[in-house]
N, CA, C and O atoms as CSV, one atom per row, in Angstrom:
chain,resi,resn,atom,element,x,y,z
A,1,UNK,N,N,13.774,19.611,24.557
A,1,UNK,CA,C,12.867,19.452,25.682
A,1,UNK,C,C,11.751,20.483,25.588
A,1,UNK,O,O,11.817,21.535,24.952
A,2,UNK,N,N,10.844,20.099,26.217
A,2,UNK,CA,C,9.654,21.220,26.327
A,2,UNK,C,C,9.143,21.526,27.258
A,2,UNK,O,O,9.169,20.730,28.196
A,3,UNK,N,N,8.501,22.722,27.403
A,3,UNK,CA,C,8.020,23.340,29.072
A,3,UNK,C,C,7.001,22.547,29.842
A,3,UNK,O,O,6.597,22.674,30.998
A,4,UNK,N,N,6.635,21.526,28.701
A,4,UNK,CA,C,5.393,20.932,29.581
A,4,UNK,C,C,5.851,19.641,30.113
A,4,UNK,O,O,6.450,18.718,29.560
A,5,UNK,N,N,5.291,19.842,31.705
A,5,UNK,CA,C,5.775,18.952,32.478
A,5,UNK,C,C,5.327,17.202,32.359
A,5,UNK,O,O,4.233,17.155,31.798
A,6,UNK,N,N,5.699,16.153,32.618
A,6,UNK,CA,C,5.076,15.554,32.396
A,6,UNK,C,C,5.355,14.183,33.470
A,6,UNK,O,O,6.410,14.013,34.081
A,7,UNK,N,N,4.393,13.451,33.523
A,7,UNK,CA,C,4.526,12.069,34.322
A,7,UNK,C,C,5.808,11.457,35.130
A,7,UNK,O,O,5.650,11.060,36.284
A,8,UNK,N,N,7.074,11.393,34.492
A,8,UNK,CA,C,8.473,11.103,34.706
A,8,UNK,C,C,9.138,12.122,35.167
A,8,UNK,O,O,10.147,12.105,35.872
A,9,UNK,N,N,8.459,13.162,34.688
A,9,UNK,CA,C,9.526,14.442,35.762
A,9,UNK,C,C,9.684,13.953,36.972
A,9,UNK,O,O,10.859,13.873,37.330
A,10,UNK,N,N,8.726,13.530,37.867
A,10,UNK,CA,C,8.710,13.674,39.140
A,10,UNK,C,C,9.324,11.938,39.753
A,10,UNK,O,O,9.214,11.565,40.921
A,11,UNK,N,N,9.956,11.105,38.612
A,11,UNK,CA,C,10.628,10.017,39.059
A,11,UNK,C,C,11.978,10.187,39.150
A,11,UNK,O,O,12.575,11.031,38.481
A,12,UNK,N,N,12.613,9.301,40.085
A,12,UNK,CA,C,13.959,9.432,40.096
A,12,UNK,C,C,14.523,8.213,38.980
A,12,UNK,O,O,13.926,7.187,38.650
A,13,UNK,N,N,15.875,8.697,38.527
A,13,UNK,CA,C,16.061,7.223,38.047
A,13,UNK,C,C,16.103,6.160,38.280
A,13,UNK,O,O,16.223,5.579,37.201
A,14,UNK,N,N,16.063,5.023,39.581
A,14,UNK,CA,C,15.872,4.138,40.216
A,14,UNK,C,C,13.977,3.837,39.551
A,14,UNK,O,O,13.385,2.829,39.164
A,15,UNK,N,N,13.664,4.991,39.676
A,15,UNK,CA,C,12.478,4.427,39.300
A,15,UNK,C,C,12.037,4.446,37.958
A,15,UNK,O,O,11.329,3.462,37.744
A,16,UNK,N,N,12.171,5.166,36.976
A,16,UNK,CA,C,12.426,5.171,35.633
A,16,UNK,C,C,13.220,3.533,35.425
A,16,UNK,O,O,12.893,2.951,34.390
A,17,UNK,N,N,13.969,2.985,36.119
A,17,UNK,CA,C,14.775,1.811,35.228
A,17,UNK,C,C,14.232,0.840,35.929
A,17,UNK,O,O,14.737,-0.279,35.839
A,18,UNK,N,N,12.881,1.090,36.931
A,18,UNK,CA,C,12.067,0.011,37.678
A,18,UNK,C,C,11.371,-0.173,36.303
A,18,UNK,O,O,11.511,-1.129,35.540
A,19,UNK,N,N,10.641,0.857,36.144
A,19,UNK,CA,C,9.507,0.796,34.862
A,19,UNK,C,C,9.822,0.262,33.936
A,19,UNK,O,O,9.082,-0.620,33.499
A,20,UNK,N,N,10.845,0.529,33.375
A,20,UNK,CA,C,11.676,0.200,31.824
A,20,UNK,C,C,11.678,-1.203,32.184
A,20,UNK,O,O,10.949,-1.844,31.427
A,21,UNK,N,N,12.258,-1.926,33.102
A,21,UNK,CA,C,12.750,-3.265,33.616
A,21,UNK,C,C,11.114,-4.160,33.303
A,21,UNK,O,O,10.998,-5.239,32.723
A,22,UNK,N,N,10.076,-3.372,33.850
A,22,UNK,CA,C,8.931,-4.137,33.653
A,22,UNK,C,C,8.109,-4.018,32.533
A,22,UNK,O,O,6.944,-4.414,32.547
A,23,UNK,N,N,8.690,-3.445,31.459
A,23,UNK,CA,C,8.168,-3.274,29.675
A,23,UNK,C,C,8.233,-4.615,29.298
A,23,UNK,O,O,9.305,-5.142,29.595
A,24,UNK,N,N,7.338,-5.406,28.677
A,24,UNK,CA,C,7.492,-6.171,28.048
A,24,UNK,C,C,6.782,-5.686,26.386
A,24,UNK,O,O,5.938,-4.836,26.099
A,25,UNK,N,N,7.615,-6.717,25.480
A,25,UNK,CA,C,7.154,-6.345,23.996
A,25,UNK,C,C,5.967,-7.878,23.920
A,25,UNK,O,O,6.073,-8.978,24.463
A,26,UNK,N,N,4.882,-7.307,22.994
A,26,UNK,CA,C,3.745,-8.182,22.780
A,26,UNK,C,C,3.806,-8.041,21.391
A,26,UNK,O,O,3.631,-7.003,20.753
A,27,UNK,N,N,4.185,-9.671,20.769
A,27,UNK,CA,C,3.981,-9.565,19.409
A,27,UNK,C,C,2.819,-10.153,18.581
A,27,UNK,O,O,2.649,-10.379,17.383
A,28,UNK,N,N,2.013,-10.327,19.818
A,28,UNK,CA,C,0.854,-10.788,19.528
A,28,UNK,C,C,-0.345,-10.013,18.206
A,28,UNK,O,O,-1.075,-10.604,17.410
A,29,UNK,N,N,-0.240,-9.234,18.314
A,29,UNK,CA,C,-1.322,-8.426,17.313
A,29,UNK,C,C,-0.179,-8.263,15.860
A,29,UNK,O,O,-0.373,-8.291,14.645
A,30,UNK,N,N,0.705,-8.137,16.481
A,30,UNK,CA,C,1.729,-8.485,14.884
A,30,UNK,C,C,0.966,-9.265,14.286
A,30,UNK,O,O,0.276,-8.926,13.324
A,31,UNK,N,N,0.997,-10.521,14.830
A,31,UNK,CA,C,1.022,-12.075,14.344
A,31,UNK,C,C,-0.210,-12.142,13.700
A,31,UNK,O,O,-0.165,-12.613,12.563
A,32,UNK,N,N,-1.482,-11.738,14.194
A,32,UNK,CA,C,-2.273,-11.087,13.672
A,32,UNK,C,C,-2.655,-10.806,12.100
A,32,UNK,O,O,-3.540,-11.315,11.413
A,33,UNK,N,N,-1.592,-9.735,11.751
A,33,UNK,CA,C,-1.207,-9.607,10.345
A,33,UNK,C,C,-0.813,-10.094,9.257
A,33,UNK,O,O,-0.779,-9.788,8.065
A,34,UNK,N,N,-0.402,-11.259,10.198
A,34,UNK,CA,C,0.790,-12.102,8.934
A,34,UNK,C,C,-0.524,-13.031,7.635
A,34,UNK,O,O,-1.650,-13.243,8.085
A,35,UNK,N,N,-0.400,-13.209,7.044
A,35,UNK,CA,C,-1.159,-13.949,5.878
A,35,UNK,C,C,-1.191,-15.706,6.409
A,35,UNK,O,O,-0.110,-16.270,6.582
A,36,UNK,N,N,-2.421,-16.416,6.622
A,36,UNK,CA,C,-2.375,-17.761,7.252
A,36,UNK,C,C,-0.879,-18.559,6.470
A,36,UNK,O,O,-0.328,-18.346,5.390
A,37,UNK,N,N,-0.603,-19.463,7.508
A,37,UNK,CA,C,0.198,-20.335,7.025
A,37,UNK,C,C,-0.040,-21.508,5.608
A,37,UNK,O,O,-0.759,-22.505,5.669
A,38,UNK,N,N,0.691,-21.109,4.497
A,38,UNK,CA,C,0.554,-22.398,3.631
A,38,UNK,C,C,-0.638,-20.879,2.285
A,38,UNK,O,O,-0.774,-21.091,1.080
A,39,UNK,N,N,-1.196,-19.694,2.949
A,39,UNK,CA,C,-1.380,-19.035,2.229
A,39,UNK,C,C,-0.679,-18.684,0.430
A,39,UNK,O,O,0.498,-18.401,0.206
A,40,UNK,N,N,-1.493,-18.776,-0.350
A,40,UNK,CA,C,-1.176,-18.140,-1.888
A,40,UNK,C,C,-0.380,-16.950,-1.262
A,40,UNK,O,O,-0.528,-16.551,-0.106
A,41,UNK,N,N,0.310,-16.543,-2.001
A,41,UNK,CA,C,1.346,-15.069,-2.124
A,41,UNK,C,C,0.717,-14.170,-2.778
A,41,UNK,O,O,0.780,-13.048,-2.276
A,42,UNK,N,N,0.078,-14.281,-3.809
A,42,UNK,CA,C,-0.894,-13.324,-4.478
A,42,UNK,C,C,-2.245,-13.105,-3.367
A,42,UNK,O,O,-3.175,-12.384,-3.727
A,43,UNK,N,N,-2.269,-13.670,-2.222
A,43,UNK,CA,C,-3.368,-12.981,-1.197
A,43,UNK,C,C,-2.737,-12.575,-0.107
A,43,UNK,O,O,-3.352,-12.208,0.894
A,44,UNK,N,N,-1.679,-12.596,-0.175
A,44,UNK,CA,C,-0.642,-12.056,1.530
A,44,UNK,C,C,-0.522,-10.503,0.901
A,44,UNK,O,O,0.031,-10.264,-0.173
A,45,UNK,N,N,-1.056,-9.632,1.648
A,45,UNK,CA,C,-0.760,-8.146,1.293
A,45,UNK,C,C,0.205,-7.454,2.054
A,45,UNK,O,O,-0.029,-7.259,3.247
A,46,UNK,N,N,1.412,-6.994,1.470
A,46,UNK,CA,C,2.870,-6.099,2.149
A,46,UNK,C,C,2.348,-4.999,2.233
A,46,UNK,O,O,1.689,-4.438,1.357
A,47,UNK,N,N,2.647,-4.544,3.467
A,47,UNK,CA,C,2.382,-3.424,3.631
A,47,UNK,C,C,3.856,-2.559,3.204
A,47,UNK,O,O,5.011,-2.986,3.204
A,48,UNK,N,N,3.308,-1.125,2.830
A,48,UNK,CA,C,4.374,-0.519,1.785
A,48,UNK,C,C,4.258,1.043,1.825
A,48,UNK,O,O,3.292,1.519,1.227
A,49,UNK,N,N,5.003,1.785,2.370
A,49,UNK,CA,C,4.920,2.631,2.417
A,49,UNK,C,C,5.080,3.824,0.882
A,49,UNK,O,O,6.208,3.903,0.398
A,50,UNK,N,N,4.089,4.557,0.312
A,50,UNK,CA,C,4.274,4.752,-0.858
A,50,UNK,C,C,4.387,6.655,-0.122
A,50,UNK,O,O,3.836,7.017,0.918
A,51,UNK,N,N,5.196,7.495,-0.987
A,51,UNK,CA,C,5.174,8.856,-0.823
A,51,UNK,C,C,4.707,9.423,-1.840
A,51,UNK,O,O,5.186,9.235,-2.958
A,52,UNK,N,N,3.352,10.476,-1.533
A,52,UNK,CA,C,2.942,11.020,-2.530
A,52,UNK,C,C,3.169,12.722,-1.796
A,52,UNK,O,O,3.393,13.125,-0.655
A,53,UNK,N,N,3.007,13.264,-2.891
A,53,UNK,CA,C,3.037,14.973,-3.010
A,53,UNK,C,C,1.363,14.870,-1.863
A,53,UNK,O,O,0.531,13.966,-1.948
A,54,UNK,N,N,1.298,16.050,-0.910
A,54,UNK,CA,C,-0.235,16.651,-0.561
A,54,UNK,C,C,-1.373,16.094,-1.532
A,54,UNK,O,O,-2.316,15.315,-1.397
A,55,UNK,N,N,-0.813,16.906,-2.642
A,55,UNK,CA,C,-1.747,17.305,-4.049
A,55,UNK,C,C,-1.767,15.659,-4.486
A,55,UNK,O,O,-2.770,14.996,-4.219
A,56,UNK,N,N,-0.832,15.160,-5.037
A,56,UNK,CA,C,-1.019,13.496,-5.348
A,56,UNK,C,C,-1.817,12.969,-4.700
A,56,UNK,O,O,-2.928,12.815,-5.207
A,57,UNK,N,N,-1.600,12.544,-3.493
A,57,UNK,CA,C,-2.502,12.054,-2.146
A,57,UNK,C,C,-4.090,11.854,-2.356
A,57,UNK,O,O,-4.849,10.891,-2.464
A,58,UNK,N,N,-4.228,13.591,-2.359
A,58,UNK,CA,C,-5.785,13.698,-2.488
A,58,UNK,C,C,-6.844,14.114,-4.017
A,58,UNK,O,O,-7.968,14.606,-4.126
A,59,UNK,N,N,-5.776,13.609,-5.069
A,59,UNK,CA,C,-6.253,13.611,-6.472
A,59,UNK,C,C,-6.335,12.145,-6.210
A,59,UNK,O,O,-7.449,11.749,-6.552
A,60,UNK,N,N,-5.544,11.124,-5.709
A,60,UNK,CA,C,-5.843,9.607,-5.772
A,60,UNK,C,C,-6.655,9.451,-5.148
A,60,UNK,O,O,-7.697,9.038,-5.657
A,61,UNK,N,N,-6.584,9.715,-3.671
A,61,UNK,CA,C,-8.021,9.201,-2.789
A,61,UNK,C,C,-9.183,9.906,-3.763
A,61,UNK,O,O,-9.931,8.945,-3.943
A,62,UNK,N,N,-9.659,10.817,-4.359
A,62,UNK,CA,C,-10.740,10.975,-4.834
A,62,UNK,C,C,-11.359,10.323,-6.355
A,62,UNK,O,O,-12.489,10.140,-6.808
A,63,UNK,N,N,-9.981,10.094,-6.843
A,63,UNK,CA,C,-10.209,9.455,-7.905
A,63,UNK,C,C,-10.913,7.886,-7.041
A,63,UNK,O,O,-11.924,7.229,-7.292
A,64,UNK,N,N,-10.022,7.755,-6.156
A,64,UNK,CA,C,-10.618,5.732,-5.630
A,64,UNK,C,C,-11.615,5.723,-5.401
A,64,UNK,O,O,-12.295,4.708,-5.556
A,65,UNK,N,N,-12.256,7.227,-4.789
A,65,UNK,CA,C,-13.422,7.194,-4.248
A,65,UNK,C,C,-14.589,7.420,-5.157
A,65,UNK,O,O,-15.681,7.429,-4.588
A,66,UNK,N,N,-14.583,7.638,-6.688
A,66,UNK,CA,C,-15.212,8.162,-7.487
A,66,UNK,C,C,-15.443,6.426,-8.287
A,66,UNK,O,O,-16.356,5.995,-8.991
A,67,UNK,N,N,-14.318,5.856,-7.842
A,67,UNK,CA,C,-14.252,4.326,-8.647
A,67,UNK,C,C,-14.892,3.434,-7.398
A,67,UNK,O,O,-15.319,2.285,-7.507
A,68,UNK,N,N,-14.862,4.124,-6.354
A,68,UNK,CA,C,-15.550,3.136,-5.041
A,68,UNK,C,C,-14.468,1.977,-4.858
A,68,UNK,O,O,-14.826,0.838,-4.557
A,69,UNK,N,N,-13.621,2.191,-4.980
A,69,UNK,CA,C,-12.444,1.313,-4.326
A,69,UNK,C,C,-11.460,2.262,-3.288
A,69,UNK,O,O,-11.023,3.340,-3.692
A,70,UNK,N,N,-11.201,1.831,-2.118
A,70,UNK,CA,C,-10.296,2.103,-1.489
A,70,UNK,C,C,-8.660,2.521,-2.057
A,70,UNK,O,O,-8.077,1.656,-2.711
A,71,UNK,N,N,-7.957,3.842,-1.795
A,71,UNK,CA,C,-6.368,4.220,-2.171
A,71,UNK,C,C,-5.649,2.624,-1.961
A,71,UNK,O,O,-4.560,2.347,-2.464
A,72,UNK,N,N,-6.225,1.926,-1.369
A,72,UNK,CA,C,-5.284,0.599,-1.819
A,72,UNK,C,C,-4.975,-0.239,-2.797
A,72,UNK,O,O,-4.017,-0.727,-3.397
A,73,UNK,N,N,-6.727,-0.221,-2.712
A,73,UNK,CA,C,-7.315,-0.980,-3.928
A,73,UNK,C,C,-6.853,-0.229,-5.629
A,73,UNK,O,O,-6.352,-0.807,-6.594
A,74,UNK,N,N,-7.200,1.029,-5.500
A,74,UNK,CA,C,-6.919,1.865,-6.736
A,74,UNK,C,C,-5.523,1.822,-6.600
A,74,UNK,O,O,-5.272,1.822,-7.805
A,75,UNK,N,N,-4.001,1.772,-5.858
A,75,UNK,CA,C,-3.188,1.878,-6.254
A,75,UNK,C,C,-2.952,0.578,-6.871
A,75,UNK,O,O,-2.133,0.362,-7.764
A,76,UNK,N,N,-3.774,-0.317,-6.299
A,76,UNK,CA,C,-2.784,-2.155,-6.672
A,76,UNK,C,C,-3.509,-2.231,-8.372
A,76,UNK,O,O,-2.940,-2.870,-9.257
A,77,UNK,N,N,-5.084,-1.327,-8.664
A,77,UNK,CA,C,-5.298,-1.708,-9.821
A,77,UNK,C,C,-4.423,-1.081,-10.848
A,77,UNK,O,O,-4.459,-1.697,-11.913
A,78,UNK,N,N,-3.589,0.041,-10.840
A,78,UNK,CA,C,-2.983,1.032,-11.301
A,78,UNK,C,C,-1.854,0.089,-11.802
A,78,UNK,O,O,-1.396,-0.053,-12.936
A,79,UNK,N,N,-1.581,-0.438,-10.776
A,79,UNK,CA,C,0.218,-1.546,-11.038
A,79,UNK,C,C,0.114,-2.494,-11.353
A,79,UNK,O,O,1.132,-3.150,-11.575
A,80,UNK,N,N,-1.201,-3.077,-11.541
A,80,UNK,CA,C,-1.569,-4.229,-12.027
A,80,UNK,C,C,-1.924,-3.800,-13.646
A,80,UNK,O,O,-1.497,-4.458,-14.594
A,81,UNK,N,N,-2.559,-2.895,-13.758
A,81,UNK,CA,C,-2.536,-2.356,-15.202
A,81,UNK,C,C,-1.674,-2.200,-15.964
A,81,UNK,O,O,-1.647,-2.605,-17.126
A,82,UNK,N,N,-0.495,-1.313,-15.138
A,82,UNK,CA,C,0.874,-1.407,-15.716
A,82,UNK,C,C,1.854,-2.298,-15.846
A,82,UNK,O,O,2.802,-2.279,-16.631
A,83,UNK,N,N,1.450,-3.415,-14.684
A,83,UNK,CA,C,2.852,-4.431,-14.900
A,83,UNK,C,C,2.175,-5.826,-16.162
A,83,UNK,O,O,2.680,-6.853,-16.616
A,84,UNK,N,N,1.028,-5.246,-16.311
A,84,UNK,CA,C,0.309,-6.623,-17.264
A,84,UNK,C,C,1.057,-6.428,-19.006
A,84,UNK,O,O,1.693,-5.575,-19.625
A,85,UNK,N,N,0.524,-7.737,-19.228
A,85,UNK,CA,C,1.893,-8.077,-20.487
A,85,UNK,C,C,-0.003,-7.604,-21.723
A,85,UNK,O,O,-1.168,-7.384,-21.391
A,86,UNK,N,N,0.555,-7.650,-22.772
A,86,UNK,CA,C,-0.115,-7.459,-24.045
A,86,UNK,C,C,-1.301,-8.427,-23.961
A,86,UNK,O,O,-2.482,-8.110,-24.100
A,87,UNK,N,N,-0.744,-9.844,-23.675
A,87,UNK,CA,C,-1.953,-10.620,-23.348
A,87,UNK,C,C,-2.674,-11.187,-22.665
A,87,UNK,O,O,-3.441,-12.114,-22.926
A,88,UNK,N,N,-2.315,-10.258,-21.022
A,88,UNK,CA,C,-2.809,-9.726,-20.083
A,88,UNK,C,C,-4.018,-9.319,-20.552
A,88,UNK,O,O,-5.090,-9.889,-20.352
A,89,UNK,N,N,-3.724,-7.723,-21.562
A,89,UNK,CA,C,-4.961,-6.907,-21.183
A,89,UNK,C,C,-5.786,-7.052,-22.209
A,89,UNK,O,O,-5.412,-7.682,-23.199
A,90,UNK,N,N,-7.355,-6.354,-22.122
A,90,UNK,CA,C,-8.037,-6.563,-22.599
A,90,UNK,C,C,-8.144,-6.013,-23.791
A,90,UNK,O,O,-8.302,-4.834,-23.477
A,91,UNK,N,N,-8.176,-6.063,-25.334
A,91,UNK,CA,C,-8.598,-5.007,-26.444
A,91,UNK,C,C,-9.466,-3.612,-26.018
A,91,UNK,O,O,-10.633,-3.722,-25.641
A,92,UNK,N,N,-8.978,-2.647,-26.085
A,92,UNK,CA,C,-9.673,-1.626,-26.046
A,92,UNK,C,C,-9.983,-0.889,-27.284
A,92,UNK,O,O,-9.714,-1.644,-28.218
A,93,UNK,N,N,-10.487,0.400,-27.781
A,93,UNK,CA,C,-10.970,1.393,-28.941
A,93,UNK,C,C,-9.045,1.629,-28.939
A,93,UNK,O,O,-8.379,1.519,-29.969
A,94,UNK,N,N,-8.519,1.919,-27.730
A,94,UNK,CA,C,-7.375,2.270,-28.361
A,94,UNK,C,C,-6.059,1.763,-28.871
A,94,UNK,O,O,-5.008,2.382,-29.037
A,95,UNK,N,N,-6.377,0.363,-29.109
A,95,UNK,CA,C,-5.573,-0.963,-29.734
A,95,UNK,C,C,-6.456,-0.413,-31.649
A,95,UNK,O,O,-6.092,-0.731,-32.781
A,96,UNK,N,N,-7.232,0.163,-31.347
A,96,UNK,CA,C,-8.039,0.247,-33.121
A,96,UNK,C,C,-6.506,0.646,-34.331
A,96,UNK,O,O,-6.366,0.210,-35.473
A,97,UNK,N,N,-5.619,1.526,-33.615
A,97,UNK,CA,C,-4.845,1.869,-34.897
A,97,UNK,C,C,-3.502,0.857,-35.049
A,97,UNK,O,O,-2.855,0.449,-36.013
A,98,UNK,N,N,-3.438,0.698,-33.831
A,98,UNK,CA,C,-2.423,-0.763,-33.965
A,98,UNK,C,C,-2.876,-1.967,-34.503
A,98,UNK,O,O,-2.091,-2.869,-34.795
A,99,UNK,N,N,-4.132,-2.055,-34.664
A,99,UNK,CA,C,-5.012,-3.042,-35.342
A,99,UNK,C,C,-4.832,-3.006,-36.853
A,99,UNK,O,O,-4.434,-3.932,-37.559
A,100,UNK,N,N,-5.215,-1.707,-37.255
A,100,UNK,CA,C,-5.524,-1.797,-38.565
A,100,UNK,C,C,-4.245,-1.355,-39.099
A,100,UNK,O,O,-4.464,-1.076,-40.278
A,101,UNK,N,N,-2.952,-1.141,-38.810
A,101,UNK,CA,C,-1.468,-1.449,-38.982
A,101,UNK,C,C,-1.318,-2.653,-39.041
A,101,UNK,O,O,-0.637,-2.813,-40.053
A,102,UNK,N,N,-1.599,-4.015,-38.422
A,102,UNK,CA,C,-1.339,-4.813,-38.403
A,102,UNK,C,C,-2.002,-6.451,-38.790
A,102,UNK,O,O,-1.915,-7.645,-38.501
A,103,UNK,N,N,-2.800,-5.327,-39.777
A,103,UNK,CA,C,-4.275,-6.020,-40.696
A,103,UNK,C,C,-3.647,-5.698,-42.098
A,103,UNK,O,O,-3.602,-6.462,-43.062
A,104,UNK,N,N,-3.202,-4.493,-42.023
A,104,UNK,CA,C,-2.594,-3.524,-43.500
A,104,UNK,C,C,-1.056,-4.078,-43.706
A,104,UNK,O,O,-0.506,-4.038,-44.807
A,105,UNK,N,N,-0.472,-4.561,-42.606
A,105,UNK,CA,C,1.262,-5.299,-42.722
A,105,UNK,C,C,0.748,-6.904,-42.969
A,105,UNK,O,O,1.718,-7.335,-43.594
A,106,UNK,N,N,-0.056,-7.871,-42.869
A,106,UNK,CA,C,-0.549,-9.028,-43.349
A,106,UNK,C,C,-1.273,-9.017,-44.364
A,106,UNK,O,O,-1.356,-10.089,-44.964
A,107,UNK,N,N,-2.077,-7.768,-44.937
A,107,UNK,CA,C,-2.431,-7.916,-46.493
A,107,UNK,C,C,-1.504,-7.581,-47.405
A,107,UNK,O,O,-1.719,-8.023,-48.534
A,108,UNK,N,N,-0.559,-6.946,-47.258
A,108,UNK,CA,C,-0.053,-6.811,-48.131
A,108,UNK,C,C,1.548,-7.850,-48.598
A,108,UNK,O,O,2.124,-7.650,-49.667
């Protein structure tokens, strides 16, 4: 408990279980969220709680922000980078030595 007083101090319980009695839950702005009906799955976005270190946190947000994509956006491109198959991704300079391994294992 804490010293600071507040709103309900000064109710009795009769009236505390008046209030409670008249709470209703609104799941309206939920619903809100949900991805339209009959929606692709690859456009419905889960929300996901990820834990980073302080230091993690704000090396990513600045990196997203240096790429001009949002910590969302930069995490989904990150896992999308990583979960992609060989012919997924694109040839890069650093496919060059696996290249010419596998130019040098067919000539010979």
């Amino acid at each position: 408990m804490t010293d600071q007083a507040n709103e309900f101090d000064a109710m009795t319980p009769d009236e505390i279980i008046a209030l409670t009695n008249r709470l209703r839950l609104d799941t309206s702005a939920a619903r809100e969220l949900l991805p339209p009906e009959g929606a692709a799955p690859e456009l419905a976005n889960v929300p996901r709680s990820v834990k980073l270190t302080l230091t993690e946190d704000k090396l990513m947000k600045a990196r997203a922000k240096e790429l001009g994509l949002t910590a969302s956006a930069y995490f989904r491109a990150l896992l999308a980078r990583d979960l992609a198959t060989p012919a997924d991704r694109p040839l890069t300079t650093a496919d060059i030595p696996m290249l010419v391994q596998l130019i040098r294992g067919h000539a010979a």
